[in-house]
N, C-alpha and C positions, 0 to 999 in steps of 0.2 A: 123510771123515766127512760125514754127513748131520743137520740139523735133528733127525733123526728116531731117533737115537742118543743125543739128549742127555734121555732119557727129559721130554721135554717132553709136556704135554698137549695131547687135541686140541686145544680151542678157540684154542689158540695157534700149535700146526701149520699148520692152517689160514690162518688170520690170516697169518703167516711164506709160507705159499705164493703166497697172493692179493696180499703184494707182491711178488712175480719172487725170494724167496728159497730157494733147497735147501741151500745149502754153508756153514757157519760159517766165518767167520775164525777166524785163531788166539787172538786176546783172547777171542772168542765159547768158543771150544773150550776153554780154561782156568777162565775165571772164572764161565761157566752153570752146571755140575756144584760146583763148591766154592762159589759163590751160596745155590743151592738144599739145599748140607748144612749151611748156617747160618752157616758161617764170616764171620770179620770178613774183607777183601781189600783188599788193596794191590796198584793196579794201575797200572803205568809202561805208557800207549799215546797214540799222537800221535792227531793226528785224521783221521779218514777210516781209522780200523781197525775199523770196526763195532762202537766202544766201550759206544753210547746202548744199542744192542741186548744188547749184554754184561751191562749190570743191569737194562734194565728189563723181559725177557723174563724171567728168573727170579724178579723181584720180582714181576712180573702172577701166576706160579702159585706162588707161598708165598702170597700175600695170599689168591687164590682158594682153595686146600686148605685155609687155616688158618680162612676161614670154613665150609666144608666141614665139617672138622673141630667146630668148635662149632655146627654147624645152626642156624645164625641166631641162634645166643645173642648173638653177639659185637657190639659193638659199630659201629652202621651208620651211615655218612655220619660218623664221625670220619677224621682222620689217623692213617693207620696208618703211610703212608710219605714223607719228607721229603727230596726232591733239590736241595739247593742249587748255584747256579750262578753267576758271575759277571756275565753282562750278559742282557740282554732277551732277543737274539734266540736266543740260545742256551736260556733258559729255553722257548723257543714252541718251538723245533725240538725240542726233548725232551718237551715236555708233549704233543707232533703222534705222537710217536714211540710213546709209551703207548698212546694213541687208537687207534695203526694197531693196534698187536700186541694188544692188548685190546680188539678193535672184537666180539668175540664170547665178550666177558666183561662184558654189561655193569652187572652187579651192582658193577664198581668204576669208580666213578665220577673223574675225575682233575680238574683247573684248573690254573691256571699264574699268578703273581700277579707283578709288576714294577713298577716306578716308571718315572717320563716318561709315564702317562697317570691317567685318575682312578681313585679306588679304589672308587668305588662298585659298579661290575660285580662286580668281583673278591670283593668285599665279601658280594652277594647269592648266588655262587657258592657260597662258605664258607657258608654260613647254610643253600644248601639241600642240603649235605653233599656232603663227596669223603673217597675212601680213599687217593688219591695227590695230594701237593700240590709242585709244581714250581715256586722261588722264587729272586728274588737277594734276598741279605740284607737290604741297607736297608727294601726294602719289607717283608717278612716281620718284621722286629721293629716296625717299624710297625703291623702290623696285631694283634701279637702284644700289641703296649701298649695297645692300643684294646679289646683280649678279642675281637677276632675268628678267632684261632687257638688252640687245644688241641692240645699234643703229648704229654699224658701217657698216650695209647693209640698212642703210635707203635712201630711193628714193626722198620722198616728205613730205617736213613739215610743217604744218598749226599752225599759231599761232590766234587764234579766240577769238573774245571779246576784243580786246589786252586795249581798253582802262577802262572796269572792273577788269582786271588784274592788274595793275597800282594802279586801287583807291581801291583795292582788299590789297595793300601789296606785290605783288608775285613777282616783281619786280628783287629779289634778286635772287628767285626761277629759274627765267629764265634765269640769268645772270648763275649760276650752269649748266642749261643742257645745255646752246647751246654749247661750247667746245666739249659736247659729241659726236655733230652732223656734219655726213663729213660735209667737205667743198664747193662738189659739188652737193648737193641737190639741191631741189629744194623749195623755199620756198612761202608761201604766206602768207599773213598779212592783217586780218578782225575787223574794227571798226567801232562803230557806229558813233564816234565821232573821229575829228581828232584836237587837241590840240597841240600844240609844240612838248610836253615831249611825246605825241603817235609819232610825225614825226619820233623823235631822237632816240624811240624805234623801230623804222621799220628798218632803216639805218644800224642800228647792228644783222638786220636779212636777208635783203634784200641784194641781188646784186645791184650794183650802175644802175641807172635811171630803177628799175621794170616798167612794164605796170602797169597803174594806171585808175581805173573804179570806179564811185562812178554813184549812182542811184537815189539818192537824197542831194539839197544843204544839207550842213553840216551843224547839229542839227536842222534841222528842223522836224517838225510834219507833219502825213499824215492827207490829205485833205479831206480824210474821217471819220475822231474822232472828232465829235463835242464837243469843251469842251466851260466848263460853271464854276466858278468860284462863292462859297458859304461863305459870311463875315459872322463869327458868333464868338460869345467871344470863350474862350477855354470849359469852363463847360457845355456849351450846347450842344457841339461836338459829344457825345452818342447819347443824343435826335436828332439830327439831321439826324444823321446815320440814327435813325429805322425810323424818319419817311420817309427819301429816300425811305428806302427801304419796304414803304408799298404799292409801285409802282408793281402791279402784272408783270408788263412788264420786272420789270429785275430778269430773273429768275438765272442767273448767274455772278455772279460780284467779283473783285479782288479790295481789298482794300490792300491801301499800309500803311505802318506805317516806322518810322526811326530806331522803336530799338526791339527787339525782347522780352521786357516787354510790350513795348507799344501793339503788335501784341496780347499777350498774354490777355491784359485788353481789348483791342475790342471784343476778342474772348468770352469771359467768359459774357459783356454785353452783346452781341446778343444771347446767348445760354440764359442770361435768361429771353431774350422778345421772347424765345421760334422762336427762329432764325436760322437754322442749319447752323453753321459756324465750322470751324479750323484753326489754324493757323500753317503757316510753318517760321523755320525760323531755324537756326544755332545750338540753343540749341537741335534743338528735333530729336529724331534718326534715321539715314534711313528709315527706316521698315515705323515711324510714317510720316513722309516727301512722302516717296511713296503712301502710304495707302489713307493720306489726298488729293493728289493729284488724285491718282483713282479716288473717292469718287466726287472731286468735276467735273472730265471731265463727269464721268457718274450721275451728276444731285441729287445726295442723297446728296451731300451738296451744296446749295446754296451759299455762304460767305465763301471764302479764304483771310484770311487775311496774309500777306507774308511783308517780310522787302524787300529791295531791292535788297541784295546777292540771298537771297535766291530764287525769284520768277527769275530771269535769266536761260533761258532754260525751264519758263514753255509754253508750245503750246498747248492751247486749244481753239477748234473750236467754233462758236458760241455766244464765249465771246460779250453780248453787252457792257457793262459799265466798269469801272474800277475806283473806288472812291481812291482820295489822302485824305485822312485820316487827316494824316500829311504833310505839302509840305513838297519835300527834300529840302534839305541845298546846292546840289548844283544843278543848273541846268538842267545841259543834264542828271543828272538820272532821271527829269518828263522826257525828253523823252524818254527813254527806258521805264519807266513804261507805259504810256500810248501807247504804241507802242503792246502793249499786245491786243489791241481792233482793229478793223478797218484795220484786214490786210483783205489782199491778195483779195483786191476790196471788201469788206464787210464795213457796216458802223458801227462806235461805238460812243460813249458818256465815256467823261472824266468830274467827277466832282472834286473840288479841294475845300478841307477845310479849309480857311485861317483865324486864330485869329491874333491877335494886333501883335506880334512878330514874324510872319512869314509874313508879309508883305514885307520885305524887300529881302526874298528868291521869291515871286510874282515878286516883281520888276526885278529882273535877271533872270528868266525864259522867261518874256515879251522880255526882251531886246535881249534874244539870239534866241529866235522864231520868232519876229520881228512881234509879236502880238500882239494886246489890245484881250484878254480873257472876254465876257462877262459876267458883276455881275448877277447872277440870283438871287434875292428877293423873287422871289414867296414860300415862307415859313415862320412857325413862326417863328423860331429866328435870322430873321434876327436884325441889330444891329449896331446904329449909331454909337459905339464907339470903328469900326473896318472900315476905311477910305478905298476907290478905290484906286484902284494904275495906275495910268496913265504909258500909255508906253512912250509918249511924254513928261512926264512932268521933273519936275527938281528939285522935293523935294528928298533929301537928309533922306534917312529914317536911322535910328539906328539900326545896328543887335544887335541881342543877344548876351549876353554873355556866357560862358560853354560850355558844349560839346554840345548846339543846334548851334552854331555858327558855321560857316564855316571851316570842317576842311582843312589841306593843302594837297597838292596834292602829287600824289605818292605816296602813302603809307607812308610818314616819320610820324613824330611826331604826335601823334592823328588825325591820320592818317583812321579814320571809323575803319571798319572790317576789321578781319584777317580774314584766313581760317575757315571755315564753319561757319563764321557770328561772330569768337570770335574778343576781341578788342584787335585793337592792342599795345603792350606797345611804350615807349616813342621812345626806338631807331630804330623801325620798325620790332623788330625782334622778340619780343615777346613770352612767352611760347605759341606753338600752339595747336587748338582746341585738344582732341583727334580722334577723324578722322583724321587728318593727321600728327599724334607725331612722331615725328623723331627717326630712331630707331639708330642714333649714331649722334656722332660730327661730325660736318662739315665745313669745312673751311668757313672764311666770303670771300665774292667776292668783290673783289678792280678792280672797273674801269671796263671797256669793256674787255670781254675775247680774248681770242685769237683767236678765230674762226670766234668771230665775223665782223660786219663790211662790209668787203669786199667781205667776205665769198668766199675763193680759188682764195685770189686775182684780184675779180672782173671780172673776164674771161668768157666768154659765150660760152657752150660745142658749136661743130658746128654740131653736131646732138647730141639733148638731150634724145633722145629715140631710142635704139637699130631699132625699126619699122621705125621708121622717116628715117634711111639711104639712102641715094639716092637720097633723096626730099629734102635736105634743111632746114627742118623745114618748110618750106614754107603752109602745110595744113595740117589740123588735124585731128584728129583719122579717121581713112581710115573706115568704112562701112565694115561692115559684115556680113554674112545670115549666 
């Protein structure tokens, strides 16, 4: 299948060609065509499946035909479309994403708004109108409290990451804007993983039974990241690192860490075995968050080391490796991490660093992969007195205790990260980072709003796009020269 089969129009064909693309992925091939017939969707895809382009290629032409459609009656330089996201950089790499595919559209105007810098730009953006506005929550109800945003002409709302969100804290956040959002939008909902508490969060966004497309079983790993699993005590864990990395073959690699100290002490050992590394993470400030990231797409630094908040929304080409450092504590964020390497038919290598008490976060990654991970030995420290962890087997291992231990889910009670990687306090609600400080009180959200749910009582427009009249709904975005 071709771009050119999913009745897309030119201006977007185009645009799709001038970046090196002709071939849809499978996300792309499912959810463009039921995008563009209005439908609500639910979408289970990791990352690096060609997700961004999955909505925001069919969102550029509903928003283009449905002004079309009302010849400039309609409402210009509002919000017509709303993609919420969980951290910064994923906000800019999505808001880049619109730009590209809509570089020949450019009656819709896009911005992208975030915390950790000031808001005044962002501010004058909104003022001097966008049809597409790309946000993490904190900020956006911020601006939202000050009347620098209107969503009462919004068309189409994307909730993306939904389950980073979640182990994010934002929980509450979202429970806040959706009231804001009509009732007849349209909505779609992106995870990589899909858990109970993601189902129950979709339900309160979703019209009842959306189309639902997933592109790979749930939490699993692509078939292209060889990963390879490193037993070493904890102290040896630096050495082990350089000597990986005196492998000339990996000239670009993402190491993860779980706390943005930890990130900080990788950083500072490779800088001084004369290693060019940075690290990104919560603490450190846009400007440095960007900078470091330039720096490592274009090859002058070798070594990013990033927590898990943080490196969300990073897409760099070429990545072969990506070193776990530290295993996480739960699960599905090894797959998101390694999910960084081995997209989009390229091959990568995952190594994973496990001492004595992270053995038992090995174990729960096996079992939800439904992999034996092999132990690679070929190194000095290796180390009889950090045991294999079988996927079949039926030893009963000990977690940790303290904040390495398993935090609980949804953002409650020690709950990981808040907004821009700060922690969160006991009742989930936490003083927030500065990048996203509240610029007033805000009510707390009890139970499901009112918007939610059923959203306009569960009713299906029977034309949901002005253009669609006529047809049904029946086929999508109609082709045009």
């Amino acid at each position: 299948m071709t771009f050119t089969e999913l009745n897309l129009i030119e201006p977007i064909l185009r645009a799709l060609g001038e970046e090196g693309y002709t071939t849809p992925t499978p996300i792309q091939q499912q959810a463009i065509p039921q995008v563009l017939e209005g439908h609500d969707l639910l979408g289970v895809a990791q990352t690096g499946t060609g997700k961004t382009a999955a909505f925001s290629v069919p969102i550029l032409q509903i928003l283009h035909q449905t002004a079309l459609a009302q010849k400039g009656q309609g409402p210009r330089g509002r919000v017509r479309c709303l993609v919420l996201t969980p951290t910064r950089e994923l906000a800019i790499q999505i808001g880049e994403s619109f730009k590209a595919y809509g570089r020949h559209l450019p009656q819709l105007r896009s911005t992208v708004i975030f915390g950790g810098v000031g808001q005044n730009p962002q501010v004058q953006a909104l003022q001097r109108g966008v049809e597409i506005l790309v946000a993490t929550p904190g900020r956006l109800l911020d601006l939202m409290n000050q009347g620098y945003v209107n969503l009462q002409h919004l068309e189409v709302f994307v909730l993306d990451e939904a389950d980073r969100m979640l182990d994010m804290g934002f929980i509450h956040d979202i429970k806040r804007i959706l009231p804001k959002l009509p009732a007849g939008r349209q909505s779609l909902f992106f995870s990589a993983t899909m858990p109970q508490a993601i189902k129950e969060l979709s339900a309160t966004i979703l019209r009842p039974n959306p189309v639902q497309v997933a592109v790979t079983p749930v939490s699993s790993t692509a078939d292209t990241v060889t990963q390879s699993v490193f037993l070493v005590d904890k102290n040896d864990k630096p050495a082990l690192l350089r000597h990986v990395l005196k492998d000339p073959a990996i000239k670009r690699v993402l190491v993860f860490t779980r706390t943005k100290h930890g990130a900080n002490k990788v950083t500072e050992t490779l800088e001084k075995a004369q290693i060019t590394a940075e690290a990104i993470h919560g603490n450190k400030s846009q400007n440095h968050r960007q900078r470091a990231l330039s720096n490592f797409k274009a090859g002058t630094t070798r070594v990013l080391v990033a927590t898990d908040i943080a490196a969300r929304g990073i897409d760099v080409d070429e990545l072969t490796h990506v070193i776990n450092y530290e295993v996480p504590n739960e699960p599905e964020t090894y797959v998101h991490r390694i999910g960084r390497t081995g997209r989009a038919g390229a091959f990568g290598t995952a190594f994973t660093f496990v001492e004595g008490e992270e053995r038992a976060y090995l174990q729960d990654i096996q079992k939800l992969i439904r992999k034996q991970i092999d132990v690679d030995s070929d190194h000095p420290f290796t180390t009889a007195s950090v045991a294999p962890v079988s996927l079949h087997g039926s030893e009963r291992i000990i977690r940790p205790k303290g904040p390495a231990g398993r935090p609980p889910r949804d953002g409650r009670s020690g709950g990981g990260q808040g907004r821009g990687g700060a922690p969160r306090a006991a009742s989930g609600q936490g003083t927030p980072n500065r990048g996203e400080q509240r610029s007033g009180g805000r009510p707390q959200a009890s139970g499901r709003p009112a918007a939610a749910g059923s959203a306009g009582g569960g009713e299906r427009r029977s034309s949901s796009r002005p253009w669609q009249a006529g047809r049904g709904g029946s086929e999508g975005g109609s082709r045009r020269s």
